[in-house]
C-alpha positions as CSV (number, residue, x, y, z in Angstrom):
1,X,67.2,66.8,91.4
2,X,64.0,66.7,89.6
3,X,63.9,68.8,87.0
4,X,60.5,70.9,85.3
5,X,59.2,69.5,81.8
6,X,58.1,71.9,79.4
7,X,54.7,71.6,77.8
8,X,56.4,69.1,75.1
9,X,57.7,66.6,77.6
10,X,61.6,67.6,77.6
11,X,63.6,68.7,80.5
12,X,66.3,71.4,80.7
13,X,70.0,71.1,79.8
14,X,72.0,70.6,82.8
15,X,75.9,70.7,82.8
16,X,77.9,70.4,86.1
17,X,81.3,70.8,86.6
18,X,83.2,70.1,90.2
19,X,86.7,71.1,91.5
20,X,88.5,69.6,95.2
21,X,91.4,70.9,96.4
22,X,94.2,69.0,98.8
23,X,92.1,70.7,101.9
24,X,88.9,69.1,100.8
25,X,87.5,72.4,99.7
26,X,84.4,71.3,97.0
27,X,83.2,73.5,94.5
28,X,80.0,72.4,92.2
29,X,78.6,74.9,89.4
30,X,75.5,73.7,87.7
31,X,74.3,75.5,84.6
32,X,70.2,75.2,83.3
33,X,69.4,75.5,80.6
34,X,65.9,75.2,79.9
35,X,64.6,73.6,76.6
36,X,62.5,76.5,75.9
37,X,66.1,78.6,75.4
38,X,66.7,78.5,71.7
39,X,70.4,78.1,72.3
40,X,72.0,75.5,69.7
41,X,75.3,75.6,71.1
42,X,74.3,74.4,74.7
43,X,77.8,72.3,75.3
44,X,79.2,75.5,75.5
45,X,77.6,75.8,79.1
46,X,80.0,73.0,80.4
47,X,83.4,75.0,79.2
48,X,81.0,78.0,81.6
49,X,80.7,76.0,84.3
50,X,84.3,74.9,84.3
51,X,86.1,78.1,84.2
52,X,83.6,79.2,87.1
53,X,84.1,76.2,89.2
54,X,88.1,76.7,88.9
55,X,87.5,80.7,89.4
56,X,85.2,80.4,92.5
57,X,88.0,78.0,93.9
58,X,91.2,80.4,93.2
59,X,89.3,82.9,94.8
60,X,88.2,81.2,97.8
61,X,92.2,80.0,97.9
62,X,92.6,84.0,97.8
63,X,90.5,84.8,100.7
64,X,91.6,81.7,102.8
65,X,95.3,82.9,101.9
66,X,94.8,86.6,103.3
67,X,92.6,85.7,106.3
68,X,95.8,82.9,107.7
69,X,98.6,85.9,106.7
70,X,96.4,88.6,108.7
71,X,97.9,90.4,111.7
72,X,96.3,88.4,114.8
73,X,95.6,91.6,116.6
C-alpha cells in the first residue's frame, strides 16, 4: 500500500491489527493516521485497532451463530 506524503516528506501512521479464527475467518483493521494529525499519542491507535479487530470478529461469530441455529423453514 502506498501511502500519500505530506508537503514535508513524511507519511501517515499506520497501525494494523489481524484476528483468525479455527474456521479461517480473517479479520484486518488498519488505522491512518495522517502526519498532519497533531496527535502525540499515536500508539494508542494500535490498542484501537485491536479491540475492533476482536469486536468485528465476536460479532461476525454472533451472526454466523444465529444464521446455523435458524428454523430452516
Amino acid at each position: 500500500m502506498e501511502l500519500e506524503r505530506d508537503e514535508y516528506g513524511r507519511t501517515p501512521w499506520v497501525h494494523e491489527a489481524t484476528i483468525t479464527d479455527p474456521t479461517g475467518l480473517h479479520v484486518q483493521v488498519s488505522v491512518v493516521i495522517p502526519p498532519a494529525a497533531d496527535w502525540d499519542e499515536s500508539t494508542e491507535s494500535l490498542e484501537i485497532a485491536q479491540m475492533q479487530a476482536v469486536a468485528a470478529m465476536k460479532h461476525i461469530r454472533k451472526i454466523r451463530k444465529e444464521r446455523q441455529e435458524r428454523c430452516p423453514f
